[in-house]
C-alpha positions as CSV (number, residue, x, y, z in Angstrom):
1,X,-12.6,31.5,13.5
2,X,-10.7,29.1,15.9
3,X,-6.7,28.7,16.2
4,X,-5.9,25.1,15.3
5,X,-3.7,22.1,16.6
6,X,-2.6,19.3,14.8
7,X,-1.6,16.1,16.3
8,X,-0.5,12.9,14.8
9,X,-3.6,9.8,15.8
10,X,-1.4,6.6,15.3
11,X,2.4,5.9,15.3
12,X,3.8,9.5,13.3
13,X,4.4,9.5,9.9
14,X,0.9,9.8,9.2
15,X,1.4,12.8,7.2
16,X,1.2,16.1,9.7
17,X,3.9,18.1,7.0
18,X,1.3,18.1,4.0
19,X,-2.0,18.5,6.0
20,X,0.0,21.7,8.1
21,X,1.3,22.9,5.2
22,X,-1.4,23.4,3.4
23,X,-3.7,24.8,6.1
24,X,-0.8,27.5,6.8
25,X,-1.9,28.7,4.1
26,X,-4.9,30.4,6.0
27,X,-3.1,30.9,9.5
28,X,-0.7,33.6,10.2
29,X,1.8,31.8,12.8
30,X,2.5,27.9,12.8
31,X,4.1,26.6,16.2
32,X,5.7,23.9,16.9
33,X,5.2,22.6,20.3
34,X,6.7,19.7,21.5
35,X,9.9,16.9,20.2
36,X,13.0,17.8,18.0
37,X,14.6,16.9,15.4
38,X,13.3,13.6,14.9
39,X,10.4,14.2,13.9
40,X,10.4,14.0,10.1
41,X,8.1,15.8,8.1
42,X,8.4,16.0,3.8
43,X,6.5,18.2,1.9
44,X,6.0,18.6,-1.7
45,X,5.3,21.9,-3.2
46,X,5.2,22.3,-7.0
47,X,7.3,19.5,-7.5
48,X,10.1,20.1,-4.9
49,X,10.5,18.2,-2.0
50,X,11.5,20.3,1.1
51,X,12.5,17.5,4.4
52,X,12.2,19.4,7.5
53,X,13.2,18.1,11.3
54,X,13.0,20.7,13.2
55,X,11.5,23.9,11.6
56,X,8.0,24.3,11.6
57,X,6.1,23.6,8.5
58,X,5.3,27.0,7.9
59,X,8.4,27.8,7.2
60,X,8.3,27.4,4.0
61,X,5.7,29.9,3.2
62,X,6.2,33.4,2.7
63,X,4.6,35.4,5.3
64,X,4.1,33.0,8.1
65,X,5.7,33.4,10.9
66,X,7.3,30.0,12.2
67,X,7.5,29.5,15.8
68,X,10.1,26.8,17.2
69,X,8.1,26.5,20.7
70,X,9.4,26.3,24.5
71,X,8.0,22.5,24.4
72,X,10.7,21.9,21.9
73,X,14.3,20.9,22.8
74,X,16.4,21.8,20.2
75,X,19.6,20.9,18.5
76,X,21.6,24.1,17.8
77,X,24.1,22.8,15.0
78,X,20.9,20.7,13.6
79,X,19.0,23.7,13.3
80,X,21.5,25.6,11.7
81,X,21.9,22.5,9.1
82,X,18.7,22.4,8.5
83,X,18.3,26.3,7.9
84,X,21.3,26.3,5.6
85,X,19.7,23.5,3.7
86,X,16.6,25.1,2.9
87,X,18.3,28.9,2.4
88,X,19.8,26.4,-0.3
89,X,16.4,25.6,-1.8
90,X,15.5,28.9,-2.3
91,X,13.6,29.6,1.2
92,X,14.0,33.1,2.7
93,X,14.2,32.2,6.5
94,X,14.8,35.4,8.5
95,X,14.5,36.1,12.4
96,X,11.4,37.8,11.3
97,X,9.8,35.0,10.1
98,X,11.4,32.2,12.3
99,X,11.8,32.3,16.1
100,X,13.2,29.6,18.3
101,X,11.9,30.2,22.2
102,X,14.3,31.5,24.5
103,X,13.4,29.3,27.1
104,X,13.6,26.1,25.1
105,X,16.2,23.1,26.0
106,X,19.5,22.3,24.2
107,X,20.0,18.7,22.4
108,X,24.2,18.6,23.0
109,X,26.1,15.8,21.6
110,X,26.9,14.6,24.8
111,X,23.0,13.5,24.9
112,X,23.7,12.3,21.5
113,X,26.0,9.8,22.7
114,X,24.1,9.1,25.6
115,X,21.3,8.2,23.4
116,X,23.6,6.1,21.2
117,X,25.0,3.9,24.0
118,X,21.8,3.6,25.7
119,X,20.0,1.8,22.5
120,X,23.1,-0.2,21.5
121,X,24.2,-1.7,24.7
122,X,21.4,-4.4,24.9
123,X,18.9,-4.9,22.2
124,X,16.9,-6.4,24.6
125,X,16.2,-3.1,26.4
126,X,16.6,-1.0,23.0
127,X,13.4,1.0,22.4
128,X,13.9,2.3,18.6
129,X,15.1,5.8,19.7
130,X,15.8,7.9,16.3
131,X,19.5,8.4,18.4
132,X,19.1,11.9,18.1
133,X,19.3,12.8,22.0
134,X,16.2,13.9,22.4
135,X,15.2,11.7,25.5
136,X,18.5,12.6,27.8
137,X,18.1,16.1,26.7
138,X,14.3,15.9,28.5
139,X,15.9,14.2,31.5
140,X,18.1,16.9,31.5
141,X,15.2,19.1,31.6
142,X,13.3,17.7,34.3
143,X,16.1,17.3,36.3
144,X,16.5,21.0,36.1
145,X,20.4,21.1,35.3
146,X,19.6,21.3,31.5
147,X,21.2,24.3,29.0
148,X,18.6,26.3,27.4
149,X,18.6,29.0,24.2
150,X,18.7,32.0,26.7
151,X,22.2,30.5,28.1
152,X,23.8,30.8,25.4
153,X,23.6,35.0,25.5
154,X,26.2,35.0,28.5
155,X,28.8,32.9,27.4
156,X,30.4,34.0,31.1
157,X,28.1,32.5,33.0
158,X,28.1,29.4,30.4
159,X,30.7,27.2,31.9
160,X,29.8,27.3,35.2
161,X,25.9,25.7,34.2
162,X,27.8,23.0,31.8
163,X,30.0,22.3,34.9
164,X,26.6,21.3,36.9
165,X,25.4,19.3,34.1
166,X,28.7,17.1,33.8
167,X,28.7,16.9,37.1
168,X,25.4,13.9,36.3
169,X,26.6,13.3,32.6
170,X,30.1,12.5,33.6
171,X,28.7,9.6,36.7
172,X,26.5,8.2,34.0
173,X,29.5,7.9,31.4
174,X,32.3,6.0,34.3
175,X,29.4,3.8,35.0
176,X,29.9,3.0,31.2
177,X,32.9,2.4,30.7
178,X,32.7,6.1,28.7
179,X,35.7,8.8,28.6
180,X,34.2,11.9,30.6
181,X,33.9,15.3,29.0
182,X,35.4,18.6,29.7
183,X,34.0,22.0,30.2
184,X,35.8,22.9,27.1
185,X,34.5,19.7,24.7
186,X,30.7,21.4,25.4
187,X,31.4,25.4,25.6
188,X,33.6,25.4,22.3
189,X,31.2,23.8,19.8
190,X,28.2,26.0,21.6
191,X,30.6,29.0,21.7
192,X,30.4,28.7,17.6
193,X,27.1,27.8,16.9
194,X,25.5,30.5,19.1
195,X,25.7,33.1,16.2
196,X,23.5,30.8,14.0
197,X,20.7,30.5,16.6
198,X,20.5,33.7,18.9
199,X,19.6,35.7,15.9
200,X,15.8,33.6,16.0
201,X,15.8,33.5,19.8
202,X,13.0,35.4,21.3
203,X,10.4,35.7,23.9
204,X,8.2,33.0,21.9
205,X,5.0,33.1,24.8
206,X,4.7,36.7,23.9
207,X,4.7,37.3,20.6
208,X,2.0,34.5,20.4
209,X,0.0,36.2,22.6
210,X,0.3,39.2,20.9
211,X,-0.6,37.7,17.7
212,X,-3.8,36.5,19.7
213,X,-4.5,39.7,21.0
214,X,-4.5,41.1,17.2
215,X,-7.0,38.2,16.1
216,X,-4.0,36.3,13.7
217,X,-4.9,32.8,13.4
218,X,-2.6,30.1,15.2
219,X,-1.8,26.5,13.7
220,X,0.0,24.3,16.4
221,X,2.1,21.8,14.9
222,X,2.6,18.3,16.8
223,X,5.4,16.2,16.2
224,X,5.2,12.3,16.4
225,X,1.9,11.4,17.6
226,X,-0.7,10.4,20.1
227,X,0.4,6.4,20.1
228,X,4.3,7.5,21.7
229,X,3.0,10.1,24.0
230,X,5.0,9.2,27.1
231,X,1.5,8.7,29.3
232,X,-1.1,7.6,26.6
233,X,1.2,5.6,24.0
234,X,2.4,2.3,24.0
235,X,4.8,2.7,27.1
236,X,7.6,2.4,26.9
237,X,8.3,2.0,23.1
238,X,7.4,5.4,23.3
239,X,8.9,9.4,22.6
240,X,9.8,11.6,25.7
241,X,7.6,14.4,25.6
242,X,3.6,14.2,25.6
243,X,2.2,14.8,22.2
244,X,-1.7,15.2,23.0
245,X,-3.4,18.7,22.5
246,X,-2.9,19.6,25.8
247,X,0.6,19.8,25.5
248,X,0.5,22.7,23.0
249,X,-0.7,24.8,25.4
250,X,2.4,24.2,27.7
251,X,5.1,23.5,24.6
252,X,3.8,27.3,23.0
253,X,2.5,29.3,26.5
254,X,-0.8,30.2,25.5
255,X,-3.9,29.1,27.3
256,X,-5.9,25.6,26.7
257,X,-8.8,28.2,26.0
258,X,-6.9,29.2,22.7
259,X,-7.1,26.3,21.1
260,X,-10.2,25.7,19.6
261,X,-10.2,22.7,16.9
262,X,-7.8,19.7,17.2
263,X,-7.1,17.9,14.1
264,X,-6.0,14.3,13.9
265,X,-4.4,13.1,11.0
266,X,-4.6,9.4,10.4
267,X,-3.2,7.2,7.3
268,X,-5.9,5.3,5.5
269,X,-3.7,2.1,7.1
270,X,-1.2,2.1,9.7
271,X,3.0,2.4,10.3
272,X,4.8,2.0,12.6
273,X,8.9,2.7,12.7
274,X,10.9,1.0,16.0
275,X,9.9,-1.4,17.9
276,X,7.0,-2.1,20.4
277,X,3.5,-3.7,19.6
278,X,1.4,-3.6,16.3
279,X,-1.6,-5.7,16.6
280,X,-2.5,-4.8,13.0
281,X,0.8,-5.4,11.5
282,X,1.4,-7.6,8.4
283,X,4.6,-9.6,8.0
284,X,3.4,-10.7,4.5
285,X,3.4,-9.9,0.8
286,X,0.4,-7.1,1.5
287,X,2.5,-5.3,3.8
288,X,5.2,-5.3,1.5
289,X,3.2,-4.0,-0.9
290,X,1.6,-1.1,1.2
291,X,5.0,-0.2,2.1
292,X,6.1,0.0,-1.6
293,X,3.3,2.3,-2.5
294,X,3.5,4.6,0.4
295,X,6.7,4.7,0.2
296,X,7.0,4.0,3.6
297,X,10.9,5.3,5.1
298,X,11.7,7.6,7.8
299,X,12.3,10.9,6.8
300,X,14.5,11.6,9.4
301,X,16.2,7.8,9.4
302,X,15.7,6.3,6.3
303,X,14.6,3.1,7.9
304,X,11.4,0.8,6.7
305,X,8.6,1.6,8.5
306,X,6.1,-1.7,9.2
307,X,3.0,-1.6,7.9
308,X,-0.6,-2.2,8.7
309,X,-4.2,-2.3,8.2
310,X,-6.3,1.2,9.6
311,X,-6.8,-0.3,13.2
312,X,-10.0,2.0,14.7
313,X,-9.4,0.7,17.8
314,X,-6.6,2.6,18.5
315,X,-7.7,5.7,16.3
316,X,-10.4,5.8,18.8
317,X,-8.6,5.7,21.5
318,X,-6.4,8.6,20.3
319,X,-9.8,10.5,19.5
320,X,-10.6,10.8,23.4
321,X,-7.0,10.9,24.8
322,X,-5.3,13.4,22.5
323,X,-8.5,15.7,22.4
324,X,-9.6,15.2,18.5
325,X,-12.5,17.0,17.0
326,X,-11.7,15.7,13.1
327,X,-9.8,13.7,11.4
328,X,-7.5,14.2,8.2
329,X,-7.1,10.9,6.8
330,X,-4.0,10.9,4.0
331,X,-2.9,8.1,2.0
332,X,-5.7,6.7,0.7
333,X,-4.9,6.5,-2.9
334,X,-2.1,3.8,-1.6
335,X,-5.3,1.6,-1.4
336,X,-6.1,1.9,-4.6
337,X,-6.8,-2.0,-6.1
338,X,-6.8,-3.8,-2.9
339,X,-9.7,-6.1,-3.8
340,X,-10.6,-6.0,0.0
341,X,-9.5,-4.0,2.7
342,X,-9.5,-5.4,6.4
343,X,-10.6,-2.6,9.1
344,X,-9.9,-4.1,13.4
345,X,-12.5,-3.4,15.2
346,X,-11.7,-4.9,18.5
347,X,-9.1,-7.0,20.0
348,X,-9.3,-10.7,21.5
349,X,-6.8,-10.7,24.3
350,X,-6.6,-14.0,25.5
351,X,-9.5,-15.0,24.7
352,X,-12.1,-12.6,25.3
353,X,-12.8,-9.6,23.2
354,X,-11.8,-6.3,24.2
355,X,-12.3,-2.8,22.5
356,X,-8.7,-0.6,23.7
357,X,-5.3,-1.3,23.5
358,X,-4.2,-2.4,27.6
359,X,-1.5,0.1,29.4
360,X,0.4,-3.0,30.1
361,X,2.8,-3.6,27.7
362,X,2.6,-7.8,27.8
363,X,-0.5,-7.1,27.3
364,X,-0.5,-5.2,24.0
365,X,2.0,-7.8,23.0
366,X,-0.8,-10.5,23.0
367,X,-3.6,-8.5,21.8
368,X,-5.2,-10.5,18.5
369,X,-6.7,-8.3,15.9
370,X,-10.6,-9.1,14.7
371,X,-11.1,-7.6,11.1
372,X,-14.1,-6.6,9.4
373,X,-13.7,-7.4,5.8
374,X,-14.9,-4.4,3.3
375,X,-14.6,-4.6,-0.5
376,X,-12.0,-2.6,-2.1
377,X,-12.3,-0.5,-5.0
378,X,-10.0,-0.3,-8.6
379,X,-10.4,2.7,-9.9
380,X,-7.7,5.6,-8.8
381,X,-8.1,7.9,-5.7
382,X,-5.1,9.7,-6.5
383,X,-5.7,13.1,-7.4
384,X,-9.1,13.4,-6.4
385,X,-10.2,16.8,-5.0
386,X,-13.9,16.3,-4.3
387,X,-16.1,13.2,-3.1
388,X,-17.5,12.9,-6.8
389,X,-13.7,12.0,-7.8
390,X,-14.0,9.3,-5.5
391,X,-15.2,5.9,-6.1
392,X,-18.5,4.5,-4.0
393,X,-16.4,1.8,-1.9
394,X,-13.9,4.4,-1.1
395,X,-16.4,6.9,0.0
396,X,-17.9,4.0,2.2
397,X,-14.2,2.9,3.4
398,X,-14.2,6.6,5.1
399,X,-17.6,6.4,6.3
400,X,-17.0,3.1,8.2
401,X,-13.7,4.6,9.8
402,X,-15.9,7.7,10.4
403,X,-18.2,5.6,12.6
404,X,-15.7,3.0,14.1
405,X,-13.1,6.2,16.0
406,X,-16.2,8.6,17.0
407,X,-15.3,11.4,14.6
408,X,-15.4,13.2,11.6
409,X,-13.0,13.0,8.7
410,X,-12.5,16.9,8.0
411,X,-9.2,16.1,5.5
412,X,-9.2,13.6,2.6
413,X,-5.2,13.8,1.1
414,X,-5.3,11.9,-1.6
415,X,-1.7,12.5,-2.7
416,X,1.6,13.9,-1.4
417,X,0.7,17.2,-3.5
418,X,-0.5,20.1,-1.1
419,X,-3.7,20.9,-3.9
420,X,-5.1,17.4,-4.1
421,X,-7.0,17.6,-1.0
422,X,-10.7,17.5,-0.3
423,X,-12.1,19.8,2.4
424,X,-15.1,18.4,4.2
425,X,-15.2,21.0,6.9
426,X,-13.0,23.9,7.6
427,X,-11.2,23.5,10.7
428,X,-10.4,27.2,10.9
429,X,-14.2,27.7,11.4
430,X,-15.4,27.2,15.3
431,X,-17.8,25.5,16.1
């Protein structure tokens, strides 16, 4: 058997929250490894819909432990939000099933705000950040003056390391036109809060190695996906942290060798939510209408994501950067009727025909899709739990993607339910 990670192979929102979920069901720990809370992720589980942000997927199942990883910065009062909400539901989330890495990064209002004035002060420059601070809490962290978990155990020594990180915040706010903040307006709020999170704070590399070292099978959940990795995505409409496979080595502390299947999950189309290039996007009635049926809004925002047809260039290109083995492809019951289906193949770029998406980001702007026109198929897809459920054109619409990105489809979802998913082959098993 192999530990698993699962990374998003387009824009997000492709469906990592079902496709985890239900392979938690045969792992013993599910990390998360890299972004925060603004990575959205709904599941549905016997008819209830549980929205999580920030908490591994695996929280939600009893026995699992659920790892918030070192790769992760994380909102303290957003994860104590979020655990009140699903204690709500009827979840049982206890330090023993939930840890939060000591060593992981603080999101603080402050970066909040940063993040906030930053995307409204021109919408020239303005990216389509979620607003959540999760980029100036990265700075923060590369600059090496951020606040981590561990602080918050000696509140004594706390003041001092916010005084150091004012000392930047406060330059960047006058040069806005900003009030400053206090020592006083960051310490109070954290002072509170630190009782909700230092409960789940642990030494997060260790106990993963430990669960290595007893044989427990590891899931290690991405968030956002390969296409706003801050080196391989569409620069810079992009997230802050890298969200390739290699990154859950670093965002967990285990080694590279650990990880022994990466899983892709791809919609049957393509979203996208923010700005930046879409070469496949469709500003007509048929992306309405894939919107409406995929009910296509951030979990985390709300907003209207745009809306595509399956571009296998790209797909491909995610394949070889973010380290894919398989893919899970989800949503393709949203298909369902089309009476042809478009699949881009390649690019023409001024011109002359090209098979990836440039770095440059004039370029990607200018990149034309060229289709290849399949026939669609009416009869349902929703529900279906094996390949005989599936209708001939459908079953060839997979086939085609298979050979267009240079990998397997492992995972067919064919609904938001976790149970209505066909297993082609196990990614638990190594190969």
């Amino acid at each position: 058997m192999s530990n698993v990670a699962v990374i998003g192979a387009q824009w997000g929102d492709e469906g990592k929250g079902k496709i985890v979920d239900w392979l938690s069901a045969r792992a013993d720990v599910v990390v998360r490894f890299q972004g925060g809370h603004n990575a959205g992720h709904t599941l549905v589980i016997d008819g209830v819909t549980f929205k999580l942000s920030l908490l591994p997927s695996g929280v939600v199942r009893p026995g699992k432990l659920a790892v918030i990883g070192n790769g992760v910065v994380v909102d303290p009062f957003a994860f104590a939000a979020e655990v009140k909400r699903l204690r709500e539901q009827g979840v049982a989330i206890t330090p023993q099933g939930l840890v939060v890495a000591e060593n992981a990064t603080l999101i603080l209002p402050l970066h909040r705000e940063l993040d906030e004035a930053r995307e409204s002060a021109s919408s020239s420059q303005a990216i389509g950040t979620t607003k959540r601070g999760i980029g100036p809490a990265y700075e923060d962290k590369v600059g090496r003056r951020a606040l981590r978990v561990i602080d918050l155990r000696d509140l004594q020594s706390l003041p001092a390391k916010i005084e150091r990180l004012l000392a930047h915040h406060n330059a960047l706010r006058r040069g806005m036109g900003r009030e400053e903040v206090r020592v006083c307006d960051v310490f109070d709020p954290l002072k509170d809060v630190a009782a909700k999170i230092l409960p789940f704070a642990n030494c997060a590399w260790r106990l993963l190695d430990d669960a290595r070292r007893q044989g427990k099978w590891i899931l290690f959940e991405g968030a956002q996906a390969v296409l706003l990795d801050v080196d391989h995505g569409t620069y810079p409409y992009v997230t802050s942290s890298n969200t390739v496979a290699g990154q859950a080595a670093a965002g967990a502390g285990i080694s590279p060798r650990d990880i022994g299947y990466v899983l892709g999950i791809a919609k049957a189309y393509t979203t996208r939510v923010g700005q930046g290039p879409f070469p496949t996007e469709l500003n007509d009635a048929t992306g309405d209408e894939l919107g409406r049926r995929g009910a296509e809004f951030g979990t985390v925002t709300g907003r209207k994501r745009r809306c595509g047809w399956f571009d296998a260039v790209l797909v491909r290109q995610t394949v070889i950067t973010g380290g894919i083995d398989g893919i899970a492809l989800t949503k393709l019951d949203v298909l369902d009727g089309f009476a042809e289906i478009r699949l881009c193949t390649g690019y023409r770029l001024d011109g002359a025909l090209i098979d990836h998406l440039p770095a440059d980001a004039v370029l990607q702007a200018r990149c034309e899709p060229v289709y290849e026109i399949m026939e669609g198929w009416s009869q349902s897809t929703r529900g279906a739990r094996s390949w005989a459920d599936l209708p001939a054109q459908a079953v060839k619409y997979v086939r085609r993607i298979e050979e267009l990105i240079g990998a397997p489809v492992a995972l067919l979802s064919t609904s938001p339910e976790r149970e209505d998913t066909i297993l082609v082959h196990d990614p638990f098993v190594a190969r």
